[in-house]
N, C-alpha and C positions, 0 to 999 in steps of 0.2 A: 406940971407933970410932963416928961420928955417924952416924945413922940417913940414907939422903936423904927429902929431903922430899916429898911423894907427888903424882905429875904430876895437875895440876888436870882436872877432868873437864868437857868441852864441851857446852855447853847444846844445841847441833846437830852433827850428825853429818855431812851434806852440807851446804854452802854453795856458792852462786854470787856471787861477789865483780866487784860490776862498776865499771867504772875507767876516767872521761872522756879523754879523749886528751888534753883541756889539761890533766888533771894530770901529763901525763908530761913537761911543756915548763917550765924555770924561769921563773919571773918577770920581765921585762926582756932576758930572751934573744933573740938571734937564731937557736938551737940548736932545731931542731923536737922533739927530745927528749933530757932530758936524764940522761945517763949516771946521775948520782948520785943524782936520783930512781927512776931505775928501779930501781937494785939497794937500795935501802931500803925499795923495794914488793916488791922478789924476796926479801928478808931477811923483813919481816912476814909473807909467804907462808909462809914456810920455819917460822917459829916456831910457824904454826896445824897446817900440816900433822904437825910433828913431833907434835900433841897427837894425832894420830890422825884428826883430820877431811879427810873429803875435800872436794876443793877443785876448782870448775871459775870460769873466770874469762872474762870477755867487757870485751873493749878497743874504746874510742872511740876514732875516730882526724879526730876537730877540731883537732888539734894541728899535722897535714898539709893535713887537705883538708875543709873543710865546704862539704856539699853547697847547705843554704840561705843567700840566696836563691838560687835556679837561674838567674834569669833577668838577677838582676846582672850575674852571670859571662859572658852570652851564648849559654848552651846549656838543651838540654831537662832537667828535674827530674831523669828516667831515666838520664841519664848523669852527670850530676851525683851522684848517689846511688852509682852504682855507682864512679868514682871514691873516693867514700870509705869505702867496702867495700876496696877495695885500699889504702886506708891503716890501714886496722884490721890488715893483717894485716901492714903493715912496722911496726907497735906490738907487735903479737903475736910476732915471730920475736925484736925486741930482751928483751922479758920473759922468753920462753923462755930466750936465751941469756943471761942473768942467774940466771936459776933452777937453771939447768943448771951454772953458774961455782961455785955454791952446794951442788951436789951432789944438787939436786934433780929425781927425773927427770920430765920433764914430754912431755905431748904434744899438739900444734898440730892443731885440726878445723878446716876451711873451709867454708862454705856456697856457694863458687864451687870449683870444681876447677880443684886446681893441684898435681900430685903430686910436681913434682919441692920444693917448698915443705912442704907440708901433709899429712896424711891430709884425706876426705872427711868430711865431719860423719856419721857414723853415731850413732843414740841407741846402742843397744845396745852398740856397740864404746865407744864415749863411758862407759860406764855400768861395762864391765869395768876401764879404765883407772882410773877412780876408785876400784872396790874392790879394786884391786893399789895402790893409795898413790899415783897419779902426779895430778901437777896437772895438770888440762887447760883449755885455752887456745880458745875458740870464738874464730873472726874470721871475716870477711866480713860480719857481720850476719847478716842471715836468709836473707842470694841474692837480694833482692827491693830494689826502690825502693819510695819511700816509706814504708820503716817504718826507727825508730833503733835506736841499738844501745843504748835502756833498752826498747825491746818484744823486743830482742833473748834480753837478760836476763831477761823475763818467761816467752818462751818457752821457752826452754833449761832456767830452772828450772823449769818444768813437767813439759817431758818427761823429765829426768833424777829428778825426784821431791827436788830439794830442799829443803831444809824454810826456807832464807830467803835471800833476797838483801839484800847488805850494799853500797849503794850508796854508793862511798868520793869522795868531794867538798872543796872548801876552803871549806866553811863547815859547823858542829858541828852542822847538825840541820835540819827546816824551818822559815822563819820565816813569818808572814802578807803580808811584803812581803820588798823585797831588801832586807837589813840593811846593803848599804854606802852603801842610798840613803836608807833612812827610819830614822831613828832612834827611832823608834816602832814600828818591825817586833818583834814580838811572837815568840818563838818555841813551838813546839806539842813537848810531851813525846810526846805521843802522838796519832794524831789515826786516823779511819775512812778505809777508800779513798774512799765515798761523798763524806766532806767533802773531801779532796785535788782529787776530781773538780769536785764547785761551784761551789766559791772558785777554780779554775783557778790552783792552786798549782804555779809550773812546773818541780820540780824531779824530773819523769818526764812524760812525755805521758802522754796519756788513754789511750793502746791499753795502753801500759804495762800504766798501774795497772788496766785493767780487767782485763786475764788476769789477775794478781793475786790478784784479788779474784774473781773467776770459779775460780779454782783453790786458793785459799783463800794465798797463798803471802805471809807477811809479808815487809813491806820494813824495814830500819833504813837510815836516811840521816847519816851522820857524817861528819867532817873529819879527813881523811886523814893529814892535817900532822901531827896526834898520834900521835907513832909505834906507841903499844902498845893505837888503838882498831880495829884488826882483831880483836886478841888478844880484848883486853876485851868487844866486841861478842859474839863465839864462845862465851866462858864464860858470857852471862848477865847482863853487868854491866852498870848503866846508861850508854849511851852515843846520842849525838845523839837524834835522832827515829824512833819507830815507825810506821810503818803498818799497820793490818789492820784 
């Protein structure tokens, strides 16, 4: 009788996984999001969580509604913003209910109250949900205009005390320029928040990466497209770009 082989052991214990709203949309779509992405990100979920790590996840929702520019669109910043606060969380209810397809139990926090939808964002309640196994789902952003949903990310792994956000992206890492523009863009294995901040590398805003880096909280920046670098990120293993 074969032995099993011994479930690998996670380099972090809590993770905040955070996840652009354009990557929930295919490529050439008119689909604002698409079904088959979603549940390949509800599947990679499923297979970190079962290692044991808890999981909280913060969704962009650019795929529905981007707020800048404001003034394109003919309205103020402040509403603008909050609009796509409310699309983070029609991104957030379709994950859940992928998660949930999947056997996974998950639970939806708001930073705008909406209870027939959501729980309110409590840290604390936030925090028990995580050490009972469930994956939790921040949306709305922070409640606030003008901040994204990567300072959103910064702060939530703060206050939940996660030890890294894993910024999942369609490109393997950060480069010096946009790689699909310079073919001279360089890419960084690892790089300081300091330098992210100088060279105005724009793959987090500055509020971002300065809570970060105020709260000492490293970022990995990888390409999503690869199915098993959540996984691989988790354990340890070299994938995309570090920050710290």
């Amino acid at each position: 009788m074969s032995k099993k082989s011994p479930r690998p052991k996670p380099k972090y214990k809590r993770i905040v996984l955070k996840i652009s709203g354009e990557a929930l949309r295919e490529a050439g779509s008119k689909d604002n999001i698409s079904p088959q992405i979603v549940r390949s990100i509800a599947q990679q979920i499923k297979e970190v969580s079962d290692l044991g790590v808890e999981i909280a996840v913060v969704v962009g929702g650019g795929n529905i509604w981007r707020g800048l520019p404001a003034s394109n669109r003919g309205m103020e910043r402040s509403t603008a913003d909050y609009m796509g606060m409310l699309a983070t969380v029609i991104n957030g209810m379709a994950l859940q209910s992928q998660l949930e397809e999947l056997g996974v139990t998950t639970r939806t926090q708001t930073a705008i109250r909406m209870d027939n939808v959501a729980e309110p964002f409590i840290r604390r309640r936030a925090i028990r949900h995580l050490e009972q196994g469930r994956v939790v789902i921040f949306v709305a952003g922070t409640g606030n205009p003008f901040f994204s949903t990567d300072t959103t990310a910064a702060l939530r792994a703060s206050e939940i005390g996660a030890q890294v956000i894993l910024k999942a992206t369609k490109v393997d890492g950060i480069y010096s320029a946009d790689p699909n523009k310079d073919p001279k863009a360089v890419k960084y294995q690892t790089i300081s928040y300091v330098e992210a901040l100088t060279k105005r590398l724009q793959v987090m805003d500055s509020t971002a990466f300065s809570l970060c880096m105020d709260n000492k909280v490293p970022i990995i920046v990888f390409d999503m497209m690869n199915k098993n670098n959540i996984k691989n990120a988790v354990l340890g293993k070299k994938v995309g770009t570090l920050v710290s």
